[in-house]
C-alpha positions in Angstrom: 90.4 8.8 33.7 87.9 5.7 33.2 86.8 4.3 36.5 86.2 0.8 37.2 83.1 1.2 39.0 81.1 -0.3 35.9 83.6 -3.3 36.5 83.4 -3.0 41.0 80.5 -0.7 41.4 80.5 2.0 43.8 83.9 1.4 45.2 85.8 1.1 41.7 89.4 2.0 41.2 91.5 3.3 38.6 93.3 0.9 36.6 94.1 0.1 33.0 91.4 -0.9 31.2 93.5 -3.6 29.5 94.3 -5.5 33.1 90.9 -5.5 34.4 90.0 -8.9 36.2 87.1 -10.3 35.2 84.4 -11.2 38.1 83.7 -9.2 41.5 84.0 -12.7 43.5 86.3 -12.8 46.4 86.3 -16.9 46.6 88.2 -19.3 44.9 84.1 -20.7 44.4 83.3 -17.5 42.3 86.3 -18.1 40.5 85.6 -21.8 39.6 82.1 -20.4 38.7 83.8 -17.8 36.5 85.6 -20.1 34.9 82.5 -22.5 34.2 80.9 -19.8 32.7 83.2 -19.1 30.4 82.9 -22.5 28.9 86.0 -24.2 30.3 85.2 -27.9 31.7 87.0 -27.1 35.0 85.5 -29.8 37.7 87.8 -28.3 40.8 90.6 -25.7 41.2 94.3 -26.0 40.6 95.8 -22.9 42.2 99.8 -23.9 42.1 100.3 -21.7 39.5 100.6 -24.0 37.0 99.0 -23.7 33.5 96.3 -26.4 32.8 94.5 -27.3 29.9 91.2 -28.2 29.8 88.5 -28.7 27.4 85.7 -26.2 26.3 82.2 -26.8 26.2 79.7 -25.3 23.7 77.6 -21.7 24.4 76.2 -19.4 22.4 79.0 -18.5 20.3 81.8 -21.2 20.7 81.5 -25.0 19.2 82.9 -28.0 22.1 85.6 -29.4 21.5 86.3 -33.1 20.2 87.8 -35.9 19.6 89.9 -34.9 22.6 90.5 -31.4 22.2 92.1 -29.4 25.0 91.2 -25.9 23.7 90.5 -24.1 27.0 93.6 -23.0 29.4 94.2 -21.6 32.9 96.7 -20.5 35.5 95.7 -19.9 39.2 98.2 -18.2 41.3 97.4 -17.9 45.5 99.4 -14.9 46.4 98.4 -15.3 51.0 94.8 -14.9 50.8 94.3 -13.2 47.4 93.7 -15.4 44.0 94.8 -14.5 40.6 94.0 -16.1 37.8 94.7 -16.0 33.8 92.7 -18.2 31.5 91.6 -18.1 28.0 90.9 -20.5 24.7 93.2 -20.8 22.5 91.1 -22.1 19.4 89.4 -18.3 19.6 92.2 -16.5 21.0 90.0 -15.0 23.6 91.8 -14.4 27.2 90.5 -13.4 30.4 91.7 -12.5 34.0 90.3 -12.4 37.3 90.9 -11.8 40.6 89.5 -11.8 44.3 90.9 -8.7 45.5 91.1 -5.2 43.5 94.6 -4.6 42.4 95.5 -1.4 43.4 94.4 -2.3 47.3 98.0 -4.7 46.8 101.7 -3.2 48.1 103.9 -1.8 45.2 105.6 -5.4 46.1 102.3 -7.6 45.8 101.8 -5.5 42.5 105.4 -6.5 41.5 104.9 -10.1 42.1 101.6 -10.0 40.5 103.0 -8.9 37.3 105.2 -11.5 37.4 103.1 -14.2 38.2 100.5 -13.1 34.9 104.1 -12.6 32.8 105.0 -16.3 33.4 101.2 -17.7 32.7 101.4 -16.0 29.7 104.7 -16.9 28.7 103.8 -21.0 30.0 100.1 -20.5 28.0 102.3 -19.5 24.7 104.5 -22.0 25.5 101.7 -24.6 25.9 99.8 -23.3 22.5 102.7 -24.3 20.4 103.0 -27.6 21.9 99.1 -28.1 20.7 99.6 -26.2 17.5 103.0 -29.5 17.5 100.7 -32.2 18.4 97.9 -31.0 15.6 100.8 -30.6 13.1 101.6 -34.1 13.5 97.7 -35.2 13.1 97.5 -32.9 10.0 100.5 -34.6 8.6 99.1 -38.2 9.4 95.6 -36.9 7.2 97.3 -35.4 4.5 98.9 -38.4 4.0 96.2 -40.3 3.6 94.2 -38.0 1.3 94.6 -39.1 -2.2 96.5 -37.0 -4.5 94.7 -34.4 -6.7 93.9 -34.1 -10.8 90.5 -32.2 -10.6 88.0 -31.0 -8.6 84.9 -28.8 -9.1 86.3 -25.7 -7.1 88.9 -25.8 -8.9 87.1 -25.8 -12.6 84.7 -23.4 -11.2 87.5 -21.3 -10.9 89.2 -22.0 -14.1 92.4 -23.0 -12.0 95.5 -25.5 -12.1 97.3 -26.4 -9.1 100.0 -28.6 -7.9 100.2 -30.9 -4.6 96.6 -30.4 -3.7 95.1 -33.5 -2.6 91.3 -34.8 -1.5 89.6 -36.3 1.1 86.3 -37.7 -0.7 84.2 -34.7 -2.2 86.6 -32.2 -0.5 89.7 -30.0 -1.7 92.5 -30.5 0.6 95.2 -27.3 0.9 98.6 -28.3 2.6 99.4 -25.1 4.8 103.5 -24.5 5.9 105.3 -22.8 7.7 108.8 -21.5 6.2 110.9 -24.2 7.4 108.7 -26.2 5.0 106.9 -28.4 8.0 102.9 -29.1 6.8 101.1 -27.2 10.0 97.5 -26.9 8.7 95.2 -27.7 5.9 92.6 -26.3 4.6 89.2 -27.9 2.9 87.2 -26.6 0.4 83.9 -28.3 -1.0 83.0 -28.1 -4.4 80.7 -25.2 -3.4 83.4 -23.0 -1.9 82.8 -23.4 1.3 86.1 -23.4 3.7 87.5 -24.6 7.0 90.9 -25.2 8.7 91.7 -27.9 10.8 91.0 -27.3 14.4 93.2 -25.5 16.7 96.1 -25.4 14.3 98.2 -23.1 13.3 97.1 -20.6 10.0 97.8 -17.4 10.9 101.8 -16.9 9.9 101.8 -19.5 7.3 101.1 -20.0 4.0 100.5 -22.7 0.8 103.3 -22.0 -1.6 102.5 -21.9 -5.1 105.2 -22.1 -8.2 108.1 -23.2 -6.4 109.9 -25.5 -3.4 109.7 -24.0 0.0 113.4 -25.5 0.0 114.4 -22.5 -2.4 112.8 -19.9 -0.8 115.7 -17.9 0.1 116.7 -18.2 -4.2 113.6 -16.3 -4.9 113.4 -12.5 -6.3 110.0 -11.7 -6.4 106.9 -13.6 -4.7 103.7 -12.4 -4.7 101.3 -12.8 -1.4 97.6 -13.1 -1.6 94.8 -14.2 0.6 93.6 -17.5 -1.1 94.2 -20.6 -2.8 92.1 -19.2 -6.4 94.1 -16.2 -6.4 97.1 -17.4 -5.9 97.0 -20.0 -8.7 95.9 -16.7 -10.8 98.2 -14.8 -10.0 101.1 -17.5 -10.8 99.8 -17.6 -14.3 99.6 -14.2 -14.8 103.1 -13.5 -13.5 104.9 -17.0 -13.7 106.4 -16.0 -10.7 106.1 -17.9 -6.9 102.9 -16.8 -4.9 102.3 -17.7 -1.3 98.8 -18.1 0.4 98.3 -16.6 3.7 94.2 -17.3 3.7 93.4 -14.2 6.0 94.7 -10.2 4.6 94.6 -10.0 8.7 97.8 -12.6 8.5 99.7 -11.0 6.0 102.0 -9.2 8.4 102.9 -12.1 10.5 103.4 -14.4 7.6 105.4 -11.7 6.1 107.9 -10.8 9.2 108.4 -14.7 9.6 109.1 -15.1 5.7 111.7 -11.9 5.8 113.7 -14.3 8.1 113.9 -16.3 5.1 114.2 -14.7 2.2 115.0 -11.2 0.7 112.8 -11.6 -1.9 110.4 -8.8 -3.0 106.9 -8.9 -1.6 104.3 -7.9 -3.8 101.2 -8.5 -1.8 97.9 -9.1 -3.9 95.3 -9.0 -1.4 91.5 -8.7 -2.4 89.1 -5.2 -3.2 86.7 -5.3 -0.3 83.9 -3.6 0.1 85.5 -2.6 3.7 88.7 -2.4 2.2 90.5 -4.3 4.7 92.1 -6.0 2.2 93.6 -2.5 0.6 94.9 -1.4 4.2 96.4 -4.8 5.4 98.5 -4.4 1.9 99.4 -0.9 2.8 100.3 -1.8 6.2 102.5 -4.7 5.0 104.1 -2.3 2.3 105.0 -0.1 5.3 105.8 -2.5 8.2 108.2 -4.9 5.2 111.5 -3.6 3.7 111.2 -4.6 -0.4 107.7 -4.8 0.1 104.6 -3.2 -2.4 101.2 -3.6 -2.7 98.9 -4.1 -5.7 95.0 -4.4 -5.3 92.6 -5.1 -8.5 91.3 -2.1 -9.7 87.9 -3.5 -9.4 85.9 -5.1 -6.4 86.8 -9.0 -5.8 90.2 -10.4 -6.1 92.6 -11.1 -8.6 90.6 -14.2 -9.7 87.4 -12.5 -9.9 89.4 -10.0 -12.5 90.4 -13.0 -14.7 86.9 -15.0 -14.6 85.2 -11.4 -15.8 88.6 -9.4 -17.8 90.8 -12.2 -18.5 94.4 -13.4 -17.3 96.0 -10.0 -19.5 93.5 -8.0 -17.2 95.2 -9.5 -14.3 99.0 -9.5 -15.7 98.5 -6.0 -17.3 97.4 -4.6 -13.7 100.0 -6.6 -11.6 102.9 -6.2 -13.9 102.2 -2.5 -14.3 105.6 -0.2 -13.3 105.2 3.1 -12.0 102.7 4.1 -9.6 100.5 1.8 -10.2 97.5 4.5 -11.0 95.0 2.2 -11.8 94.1 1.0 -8.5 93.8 5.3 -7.3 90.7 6.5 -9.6 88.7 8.5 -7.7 85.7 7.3 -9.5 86.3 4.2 -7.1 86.0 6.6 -4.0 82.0 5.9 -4.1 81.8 4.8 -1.0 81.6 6.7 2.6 85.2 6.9 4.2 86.0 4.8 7.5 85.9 6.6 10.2 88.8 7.9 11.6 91.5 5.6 14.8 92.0 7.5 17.3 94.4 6.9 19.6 94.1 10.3 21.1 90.8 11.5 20.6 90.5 14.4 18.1 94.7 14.8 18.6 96.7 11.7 17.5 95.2 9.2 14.6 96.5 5.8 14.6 99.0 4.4 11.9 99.9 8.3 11.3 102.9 10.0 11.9 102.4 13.3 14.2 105.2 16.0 15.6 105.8 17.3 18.7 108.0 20.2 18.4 109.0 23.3 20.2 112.0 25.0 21.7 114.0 23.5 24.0 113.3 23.0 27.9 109.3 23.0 27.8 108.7 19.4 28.8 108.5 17.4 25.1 110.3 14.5 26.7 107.6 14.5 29.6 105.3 14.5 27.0 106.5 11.7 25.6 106.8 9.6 28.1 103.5 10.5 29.6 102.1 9.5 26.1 103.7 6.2 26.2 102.5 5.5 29.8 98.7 6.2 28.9 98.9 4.0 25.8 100.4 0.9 27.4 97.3 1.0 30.4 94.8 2.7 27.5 92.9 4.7 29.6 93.5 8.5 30.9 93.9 12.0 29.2 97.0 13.3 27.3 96.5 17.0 26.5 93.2 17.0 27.9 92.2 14.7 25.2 90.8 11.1 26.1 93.1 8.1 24.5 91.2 5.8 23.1 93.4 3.0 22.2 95.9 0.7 24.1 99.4 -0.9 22.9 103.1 -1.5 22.9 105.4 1.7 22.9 108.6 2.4 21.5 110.6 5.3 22.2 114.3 6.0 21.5 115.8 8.9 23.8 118.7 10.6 22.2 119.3 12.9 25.1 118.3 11.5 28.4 120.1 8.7 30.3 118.5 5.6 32.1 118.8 7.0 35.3 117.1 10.2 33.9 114.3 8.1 32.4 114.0 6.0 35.7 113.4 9.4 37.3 110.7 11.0 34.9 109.2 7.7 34.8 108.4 7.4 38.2 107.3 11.0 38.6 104.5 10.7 35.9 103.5 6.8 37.6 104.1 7.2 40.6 102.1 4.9 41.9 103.3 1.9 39.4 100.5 1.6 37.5 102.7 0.6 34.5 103.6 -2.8 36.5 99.8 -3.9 36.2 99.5 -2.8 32.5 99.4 -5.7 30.0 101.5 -4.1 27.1 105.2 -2.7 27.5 107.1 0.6 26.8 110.6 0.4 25.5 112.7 2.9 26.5 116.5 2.5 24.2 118.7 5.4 26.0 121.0 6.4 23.1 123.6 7.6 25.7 123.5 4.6 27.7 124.6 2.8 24.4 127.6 4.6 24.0 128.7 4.7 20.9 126.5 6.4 17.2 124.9 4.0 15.4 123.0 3.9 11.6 119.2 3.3 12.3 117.9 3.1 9.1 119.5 3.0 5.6 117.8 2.4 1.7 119.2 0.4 -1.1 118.0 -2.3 -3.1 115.6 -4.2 -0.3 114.6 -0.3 0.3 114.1 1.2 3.7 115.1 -0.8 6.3 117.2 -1.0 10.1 120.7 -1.5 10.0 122.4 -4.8 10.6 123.9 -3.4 13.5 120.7 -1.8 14.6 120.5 -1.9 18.3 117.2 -2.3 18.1 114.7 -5.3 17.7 112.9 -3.6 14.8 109.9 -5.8 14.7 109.1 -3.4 17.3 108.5 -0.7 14.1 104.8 -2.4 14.4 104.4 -0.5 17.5 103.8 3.0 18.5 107.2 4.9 17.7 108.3 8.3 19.5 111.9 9.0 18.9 113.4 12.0 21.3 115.8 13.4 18.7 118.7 15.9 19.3 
């Protein structure tokens, strides 16, 4: 297992890898110096507990905030003469913690408490984020209201586009984001160049621009199609005639999706762009497999959808994104030119992430263990599971059709014995089917195609986790 001496020197402990406290201070001084130095404006200490927003000051790779920004976030606990503390900046998502004594020196019952205490900042911090993301709403609203409404602009001819209920703010394109419920949480600018920003600290990622219909008849839709930007949306609407929604980042799809399912059981066919990385290609795949009613359809060359229209022509785009079948186009192997990714691990050599593996034998031989002890080492992210390193960290998911609670209580605490899993930043579910009592349907397929059962147990946005089912 990874020691921490590269984090405590010589004396280092083993701990997860995702928990590790930033700074080797044992005074509430080194804290306030940690904190400093992380670009927070933090003039003294508040250690109540409390979460407290403060602004953020420029370095190397982070702008100030302005115009009275409150970007930058902490909570300081004092647990007797230890100090805890969680802080972070919202505007780059980045998150830190710290502490003045090495957690593992702590009784299981200061560990316990600990937990707790980093569970409620966390909880208070995400609470607190959506009460900025509110108060920029409300700004964002006030601005878009202002803007004047929209009959041309250079972007848009540049792009040989038509779109409804943009607006401008002098030289620049102004894009109204939502959210499903139809409130305006965002906008987006674009200069006649191309050049894009979002307002400050609001909230993108899980919303979209809606193009071709009323957000107000969003459940009344059959078929929308989801791409990255505002270009490709308006060319994929008059390809298809049918709605498009803009999520601006293929790395928001899924969220924007899950929160859109709520709303509509629509099919998803999700447009996003050729890269040269092909991130857009897999964050279509992964929304196709993570979404009931959900495909994905790339251009068959590199760009977007857009691109293909500007250089083909809108039949290019319609013939490749009305296509039934398979949709071959998009799999020539003449497009396999460049090297292959390299392979996610999330057991070294043994388990590759985002693919499905067995573990099967006979009866009796310890699968279950194995299981569990796989589930334990991904939540903390460090150690060895069949003598292979793991190399990633996350939230676990396994349903035991065998053992009770009080049987997984007891395996549990024989693998972890000394409670590592309370100081671990992600969770593992463990859904006992016995405990539940009764059969149930977990999954089905009809018309919205594979999906959980109504009367799933089960929160199934927990499908985007790692999955081991126990099965009879």
């Amino acid at each position: 297992m990874a020691s921490l001496v590269e984090y405590f020197g010589n004396d280092g402990l083993v701990i997860d890898q995702n928990l590790v406290f930033q700074g080797k201070g044992k005074t509430t001084d080194d804290l306030l110096r940690e904190l400093n130095d992380f670009g927070l404006d933090v003039p003294y200490l508040d250690t109540s507990g409390n979460l407290v927003r403060v602004a953020v000051r420029a370095n190397s790779s982070v702008r100030p905030d302005k115009h009275g920004e409150k970007s930058g976030w902490y909570a300081a606990n004092q647990m007797g003469e230890h100090t805890f503390c969680s802080f972070g900046n919202w505007r780059t998502g980045e998150e830190r913690k710290w502490s003045s004594v090495q957690p593992n020196d702590l009784t299981v019952a200061e560990r316990a408490d600990l937990q707790k205490k980093l569970k409620e900042a966390k909880e208070l911090a995400e609470k607190h984020k959506i009460e900025r993301y509110n108060e920029v709403s409300v700004d964002c609203r006030a601005r878009f209201d202002s803007y004047e409404e929209l009959s041309e602009h250079p972007y848009l001819e540049s792009k040989n586009i038509k779109c409804a209920g943009l607006r401008a703010n002098k030289k620049l394109l102004v894009v109204p984001i939502y959210n499903a419920d139809g409130e305006l949480r965002s906008l987006q600018y674009i200069s006649p160049e191309g050049e894009k920003r979002f307002v400050s600290a609001s909230e993108v990622r899980g919303n979209f621009y809606p193009i071709g219909f009323d957000i107000k008849d969003l459940s009344q839709q059959k078929t929308i199609y989801v791409v990255e930007g505002l270009a490709t949306g308006a060319t994929v609407n008059e390809a298809t005639s049918n709605p498009v929604v803009c999520v601006f980042s293929a790395n928001f799809g899924l969220h924007a999706l899950t929160k859109l399912r709520e709303k509509t059981q629509a099919k998803f066919i999700v447009a996003f762009d050729n890269d040269e990385n092909q991130i857009g290609k897999k964050k279509a795949e992964d929304c196709a497999n993570a979404i009931s009613n959900c495909i994905a359809r790339i251009p068959s060359k590199p760009g977007d959808f857009n691109d293909l229209a500007l250089e083909h022509g809108i039949e290019q785009v319609r013939s490749e994104l009305l296509q039934t079948g398979l949709g071959l186009k998009q799999y020539a192997v003449r497009g396999l030119v460049e090297d292959p990714p390299p392979r996610e691990w999330l057991v070294q050599g043994l388990v590759e992430r985002s693919k499905p593996m067995l573990l099967a034998s006979i009866g009796g031989v310890g699968k279950s263990m194995l299981a569990l002890d796989l589930g334990l080492k991904t939540i903390t992210g460090n150690g060895f599971w069949l003598d292979n390193p793991i190399k990633r960290a996350g939230n676990v998911v396994i349903l035991e059709a065998e053992d009770d609670r009080i049987e997984i209580n007891r395996r549990i605490n024989a693998l972890d014995p000394k409670f590592k899993r309370i100081q671990a930043s992600y969770d593992m579910y463990c859904f006992s089917v016995p405990d539940f009592g009764k059969p149930f349907t977990l999954l089905k397929e009809d018309n919205l195609g594979l999906h959980t059962t109504a009367g799933c147990p089960i929160d199934f946005h927990l499908w985007q986790y790692l999955g081991i089912w126990e099965c009879l």
